[in-house]
C-alpha positions as CSV (number, residue, x, y, z in Angstrom):
1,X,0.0,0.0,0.0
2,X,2.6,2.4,0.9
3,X,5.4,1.0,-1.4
4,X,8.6,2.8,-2.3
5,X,7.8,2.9,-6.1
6,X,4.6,5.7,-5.3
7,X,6.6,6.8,-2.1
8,X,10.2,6.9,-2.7
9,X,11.0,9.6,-0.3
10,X,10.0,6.8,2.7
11,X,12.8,4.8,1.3
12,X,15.3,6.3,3.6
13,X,13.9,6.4,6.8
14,X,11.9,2.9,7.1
15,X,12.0,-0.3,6.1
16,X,10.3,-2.7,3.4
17,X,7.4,-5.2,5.4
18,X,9.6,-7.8,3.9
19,X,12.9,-6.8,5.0
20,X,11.8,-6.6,8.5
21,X,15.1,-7.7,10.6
22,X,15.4,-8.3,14.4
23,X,19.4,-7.1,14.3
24,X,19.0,-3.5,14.5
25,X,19.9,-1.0,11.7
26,X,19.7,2.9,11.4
27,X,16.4,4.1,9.8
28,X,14.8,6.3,11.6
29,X,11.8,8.2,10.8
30,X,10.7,11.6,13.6
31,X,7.6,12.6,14.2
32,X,7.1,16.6,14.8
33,X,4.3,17.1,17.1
34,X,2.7,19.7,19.2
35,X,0.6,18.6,22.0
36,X,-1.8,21.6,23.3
37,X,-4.2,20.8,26.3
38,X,-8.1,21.2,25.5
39,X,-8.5,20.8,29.3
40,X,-7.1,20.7,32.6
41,X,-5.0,17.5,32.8
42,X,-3.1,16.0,35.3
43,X,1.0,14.8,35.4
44,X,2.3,13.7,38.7
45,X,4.1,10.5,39.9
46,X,3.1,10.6,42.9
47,X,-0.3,11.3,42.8
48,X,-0.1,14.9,44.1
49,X,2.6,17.3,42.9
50,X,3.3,17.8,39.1
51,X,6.3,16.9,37.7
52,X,9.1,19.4,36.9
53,X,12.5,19.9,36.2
54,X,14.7,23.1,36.3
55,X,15.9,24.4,33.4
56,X,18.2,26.9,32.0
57,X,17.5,29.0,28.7
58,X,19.1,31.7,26.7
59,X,22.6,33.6,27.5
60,X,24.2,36.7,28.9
61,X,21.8,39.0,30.5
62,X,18.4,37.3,28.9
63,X,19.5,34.2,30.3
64,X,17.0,32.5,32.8
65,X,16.3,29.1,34.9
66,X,12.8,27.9,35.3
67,X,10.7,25.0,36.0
68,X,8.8,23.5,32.9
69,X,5.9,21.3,33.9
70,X,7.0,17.9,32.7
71,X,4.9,15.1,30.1
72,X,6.5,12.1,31.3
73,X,7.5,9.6,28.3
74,X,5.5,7.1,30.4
75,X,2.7,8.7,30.3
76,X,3.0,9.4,26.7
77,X,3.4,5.8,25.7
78,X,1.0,4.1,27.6
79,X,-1.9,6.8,26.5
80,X,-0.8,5.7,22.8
81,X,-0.5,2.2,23.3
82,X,-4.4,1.5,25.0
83,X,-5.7,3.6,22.4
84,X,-3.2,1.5,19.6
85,X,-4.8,-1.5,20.9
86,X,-8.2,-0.3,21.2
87,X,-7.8,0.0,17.3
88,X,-6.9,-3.4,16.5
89,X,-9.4,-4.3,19.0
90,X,-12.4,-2.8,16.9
91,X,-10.5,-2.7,13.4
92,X,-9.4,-6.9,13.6
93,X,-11.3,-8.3,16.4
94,X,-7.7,-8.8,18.0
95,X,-7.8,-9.0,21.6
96,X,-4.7,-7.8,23.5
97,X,-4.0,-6.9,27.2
98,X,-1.5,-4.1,28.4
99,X,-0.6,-6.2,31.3
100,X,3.2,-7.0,31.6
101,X,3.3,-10.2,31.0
102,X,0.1,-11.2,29.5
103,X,0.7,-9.3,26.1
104,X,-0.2,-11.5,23.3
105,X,3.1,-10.7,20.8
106,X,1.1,-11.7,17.9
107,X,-0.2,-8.1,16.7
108,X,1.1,-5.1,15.4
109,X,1.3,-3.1,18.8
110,X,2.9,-5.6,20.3
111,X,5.7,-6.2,17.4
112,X,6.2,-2.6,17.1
113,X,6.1,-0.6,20.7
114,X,7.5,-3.8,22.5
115,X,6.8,-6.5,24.9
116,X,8.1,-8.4,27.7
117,X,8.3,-12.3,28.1
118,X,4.8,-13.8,28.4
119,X,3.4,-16.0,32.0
120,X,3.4,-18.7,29.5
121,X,6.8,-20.9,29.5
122,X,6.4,-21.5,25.8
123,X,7.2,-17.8,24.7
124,X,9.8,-16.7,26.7
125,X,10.7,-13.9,23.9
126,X,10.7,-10.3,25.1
127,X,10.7,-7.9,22.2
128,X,12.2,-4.3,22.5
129,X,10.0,-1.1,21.4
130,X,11.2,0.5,18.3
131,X,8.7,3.4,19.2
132,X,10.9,6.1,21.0
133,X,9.5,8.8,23.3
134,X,11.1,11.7,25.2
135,X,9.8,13.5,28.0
136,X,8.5,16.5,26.7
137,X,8.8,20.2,28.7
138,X,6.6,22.9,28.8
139,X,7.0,26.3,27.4
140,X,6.1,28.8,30.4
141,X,7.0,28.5,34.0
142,X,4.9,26.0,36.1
143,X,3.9,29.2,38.1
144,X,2.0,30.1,34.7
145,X,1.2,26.6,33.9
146,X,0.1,24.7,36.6
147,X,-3.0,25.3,38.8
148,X,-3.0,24.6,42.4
149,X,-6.1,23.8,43.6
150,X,-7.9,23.2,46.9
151,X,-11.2,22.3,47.9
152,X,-13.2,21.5,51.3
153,X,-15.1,18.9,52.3
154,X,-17.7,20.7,54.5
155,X,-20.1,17.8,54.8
156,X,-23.7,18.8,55.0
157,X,-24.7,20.2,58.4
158,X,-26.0,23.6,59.3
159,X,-22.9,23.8,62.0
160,X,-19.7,21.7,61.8
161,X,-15.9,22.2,63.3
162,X,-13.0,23.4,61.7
163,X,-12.0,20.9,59.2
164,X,-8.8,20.3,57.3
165,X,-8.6,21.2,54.1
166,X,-8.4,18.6,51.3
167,X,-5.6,19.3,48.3
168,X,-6.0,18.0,45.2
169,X,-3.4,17.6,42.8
170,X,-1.7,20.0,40.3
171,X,-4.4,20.8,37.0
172,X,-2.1,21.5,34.0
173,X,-3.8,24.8,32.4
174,X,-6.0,24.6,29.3
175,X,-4.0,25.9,26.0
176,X,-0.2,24.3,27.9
177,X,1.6,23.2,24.8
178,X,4.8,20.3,25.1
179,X,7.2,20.1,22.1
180,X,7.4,16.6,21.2
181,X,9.2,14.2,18.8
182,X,7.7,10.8,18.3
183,X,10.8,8.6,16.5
184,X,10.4,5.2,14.9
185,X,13.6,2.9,14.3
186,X,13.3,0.3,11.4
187,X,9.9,0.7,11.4
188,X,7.9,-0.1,8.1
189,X,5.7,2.6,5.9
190,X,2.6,0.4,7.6
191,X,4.1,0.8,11.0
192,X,4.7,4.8,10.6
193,X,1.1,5.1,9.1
194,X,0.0,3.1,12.4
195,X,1.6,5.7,14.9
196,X,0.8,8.7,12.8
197,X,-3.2,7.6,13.4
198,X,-2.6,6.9,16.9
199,X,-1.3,10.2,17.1
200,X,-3.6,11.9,15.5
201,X,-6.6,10.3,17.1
202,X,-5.7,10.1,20.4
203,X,-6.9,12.5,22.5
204,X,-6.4,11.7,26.5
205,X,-3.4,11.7,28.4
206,X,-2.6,12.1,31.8
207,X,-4.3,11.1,35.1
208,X,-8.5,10.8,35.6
209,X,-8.9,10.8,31.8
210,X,-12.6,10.3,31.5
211,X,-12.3,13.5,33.1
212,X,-9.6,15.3,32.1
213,X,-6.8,15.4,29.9
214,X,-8.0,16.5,26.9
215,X,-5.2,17.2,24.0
216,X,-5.0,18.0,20.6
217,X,-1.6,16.7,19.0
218,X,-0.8,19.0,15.9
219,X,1.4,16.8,13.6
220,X,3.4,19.1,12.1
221,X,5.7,17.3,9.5
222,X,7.9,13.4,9.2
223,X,11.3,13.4,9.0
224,X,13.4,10.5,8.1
225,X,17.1,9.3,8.1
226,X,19.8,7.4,9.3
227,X,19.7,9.3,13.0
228,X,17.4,10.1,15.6
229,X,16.0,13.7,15.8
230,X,16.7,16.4,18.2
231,X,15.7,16.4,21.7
232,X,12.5,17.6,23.3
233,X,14.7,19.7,26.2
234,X,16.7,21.5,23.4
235,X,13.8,22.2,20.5
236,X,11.9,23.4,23.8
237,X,14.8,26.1,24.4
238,X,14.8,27.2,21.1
239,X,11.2,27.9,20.4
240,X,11.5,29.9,23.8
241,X,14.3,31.9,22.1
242,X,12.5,31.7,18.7
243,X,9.1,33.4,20.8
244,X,11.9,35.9,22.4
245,X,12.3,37.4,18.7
246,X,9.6,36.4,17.1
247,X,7.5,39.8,15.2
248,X,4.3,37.8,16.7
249,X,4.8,38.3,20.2
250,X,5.1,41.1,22.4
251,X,8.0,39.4,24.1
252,X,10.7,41.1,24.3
253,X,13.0,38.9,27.3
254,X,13.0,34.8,28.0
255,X,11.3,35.8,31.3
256,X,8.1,37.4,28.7
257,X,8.2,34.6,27.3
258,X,8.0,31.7,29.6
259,X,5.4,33.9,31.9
260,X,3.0,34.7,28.8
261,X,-0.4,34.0,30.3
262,X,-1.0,31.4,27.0
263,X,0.4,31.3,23.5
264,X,-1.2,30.6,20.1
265,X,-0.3,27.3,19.1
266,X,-0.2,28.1,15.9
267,X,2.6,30.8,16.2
268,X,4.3,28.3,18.5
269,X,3.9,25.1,15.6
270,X,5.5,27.7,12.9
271,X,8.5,28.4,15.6
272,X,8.9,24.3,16.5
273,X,8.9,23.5,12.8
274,X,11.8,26.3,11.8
275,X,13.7,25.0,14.8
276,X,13.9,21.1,14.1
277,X,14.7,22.1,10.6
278,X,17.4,24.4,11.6
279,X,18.8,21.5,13.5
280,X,18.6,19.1,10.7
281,X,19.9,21.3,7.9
282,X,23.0,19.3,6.8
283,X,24.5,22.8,5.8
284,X,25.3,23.9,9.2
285,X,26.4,20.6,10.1
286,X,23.0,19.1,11.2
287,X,20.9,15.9,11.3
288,X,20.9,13.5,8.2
289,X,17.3,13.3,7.9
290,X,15.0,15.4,4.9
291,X,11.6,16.3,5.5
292,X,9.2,13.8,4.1
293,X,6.8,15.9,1.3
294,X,3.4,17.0,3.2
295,X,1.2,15.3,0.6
296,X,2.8,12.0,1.4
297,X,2.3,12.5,5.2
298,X,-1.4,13.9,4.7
299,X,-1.6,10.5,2.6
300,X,-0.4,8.4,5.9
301,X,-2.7,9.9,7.8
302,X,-5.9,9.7,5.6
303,X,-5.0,6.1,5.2
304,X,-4.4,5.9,8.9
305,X,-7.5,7.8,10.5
306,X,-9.9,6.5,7.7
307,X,-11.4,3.0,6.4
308,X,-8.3,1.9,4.7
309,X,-6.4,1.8,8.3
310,X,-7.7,-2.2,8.8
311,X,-6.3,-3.1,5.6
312,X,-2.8,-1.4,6.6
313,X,-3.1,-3.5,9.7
314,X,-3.9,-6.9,8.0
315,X,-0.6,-6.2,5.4
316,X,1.4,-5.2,8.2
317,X,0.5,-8.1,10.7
318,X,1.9,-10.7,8.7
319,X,5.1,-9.2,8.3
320,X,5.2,-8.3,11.8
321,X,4.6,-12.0,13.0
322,X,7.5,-13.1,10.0
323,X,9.8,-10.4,11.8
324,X,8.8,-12.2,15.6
325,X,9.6,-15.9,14.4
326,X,13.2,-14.3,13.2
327,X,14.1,-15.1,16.9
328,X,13.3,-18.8,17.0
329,X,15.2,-19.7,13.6
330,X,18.8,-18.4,14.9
């Protein structure tokens, strides 16, 4: 379906279904998204307190430290891979668990984002994700960012005592967007079309998601290559400075910028594009990938988000469990 005769420029970042190989080579295709919250959402690993880091950006007299609420690559990854297998669930009547050991190493998702060794002493054969994520940082200051709320619980009497007050955790703000690069490694054209649906139709992440945790991811262009794409932390940085200078914004220092109340994500998307591509540009010593045509990724994703996604999977399946007996024939 997605064959290197109609689609030559996939050529260098993937592989062929039928050249799938279990010793690792260096064809990599990156994935360019921006993830905006719809909704308040929730990022903590420990139940309470959001996640941050502390992190330095620009130079000389502009240059500042502050802490970027943090997207976990956890809780990336495990958002994409129920709703991956919810798709082959309805899509091929496949039936797949995302328990640890009870994976079923026989599907697509499986073969493609990894698995560990099954309960069952006849498949002992943990496979390793070729699906790479990155913890991804936000833009402004958690003190811009993040939400602290509080609540009481009064009960319902006329006259009570003094009660303590209950905290709930930290609400990521509505219109918070993370910098992210998705990157596949050897992965087929059928495999990229796969995570490029997932991707575009997923749409919770976080904690208490039939709640919260509403996101939009914009895709915003495929890259492909021998190397893995730049890092989340230093694209992050540079749309920062990039906002800094931009004629958009009314911005004139890093601390403008990382305090904004909110920023238009579509401003932000131009910025996080002309940044990875700055990175990549092989004239100022860069990344040996080239931006795959947007026709050909509007193609994945129709393909990928419409009727012809089950047929992808069926092609693809077969070649994934040829790849999986690789293991049992050395």
């Amino acid at each position: 379906m997605f064959d290197y005769d109609t689609y030559p420029e996939l050529e260098r970042g993937t592989v062929a279904p039928d050249e799938m190989s279990i010793a690792p080579q260096n064809n990599f295709t990156n994935i360019l998204v921006l993830r905006e919250l719809e909704s308040h959402a929730i990022f903590t690993t420990d139940g309470q307190s959001a996640d941050l880091a502390s992190v330095a950006v620009g130079s000389g007299d502009d240059r500042e430290t502050y802490s970027p609420g943090l997207m976990f690559m956890r809780k990336q990854t495990g958002s994409d891979r129920r709703f991956g297998k919810s798709l082959q669930r309805d899509l091929l009547d496949i039936e797949c668990t995302m328990q640890v050991n009870g994976m079923c190493q026989d599907c697509v998702e499986c073969i493609l984002y990894g698995s560990a060794a099954s309960d069952d002493a006849d498949q002992a054969l943990s496979i390793t994700s070729r699906v790479m994520y990155d913890t991804a940082y936000t833009l402004r200051d958690a003190t811009a960012a993040i939400d602290e709320k509080f609540q009481n619980a009064p009960g319902d009497d006329y006259a009570k005592e003094a009660e303590a007050t209950i905290r709930e955790p930290d609400f990521f703000e509505p219109g918070t967007l993370f910098p992210a690069v998705i990157t596949l490694r050897d992965a087929t054209p059928e495999e990229l079309a796969f995570v490029l649906g997932i991707t575009a139709k997923n749409k919770r992440y976080g904690a208490a998601t039939s709640r919260l945790g509403r996101v939009k991811n914009h895709i915003l262009g495929v890259y492909v290559g021998s190397e893995e794409g730049p890092a989340n932390l230093g694209l992050t940085r540079d749309v920062i400075r990039r906002l800094r200078d931009s004629d958009m914004t009314d911005s004139e220092t890093i601390q403008d910028v990382i305090t904004e109340s909110a920023h238009d994500p579509e401003v932000v998307g131009e910025h996080l594009r002309g940044a990875f591509e700055k990175r990549v540009d092989a004239e100022r010593g860069g990344l040996d990938l080239e931006r795959v045509p947007s026709e050909t990724v509007a193609d994945l994703i129709a393909a990928a988000t419409g009727e012809e996604l089950a047929e992808v999977l069926k092609q693809q399946r077969d070649a994934s469990r040829a790849f999986r007996d690789q293991s049992e024939e050395e």
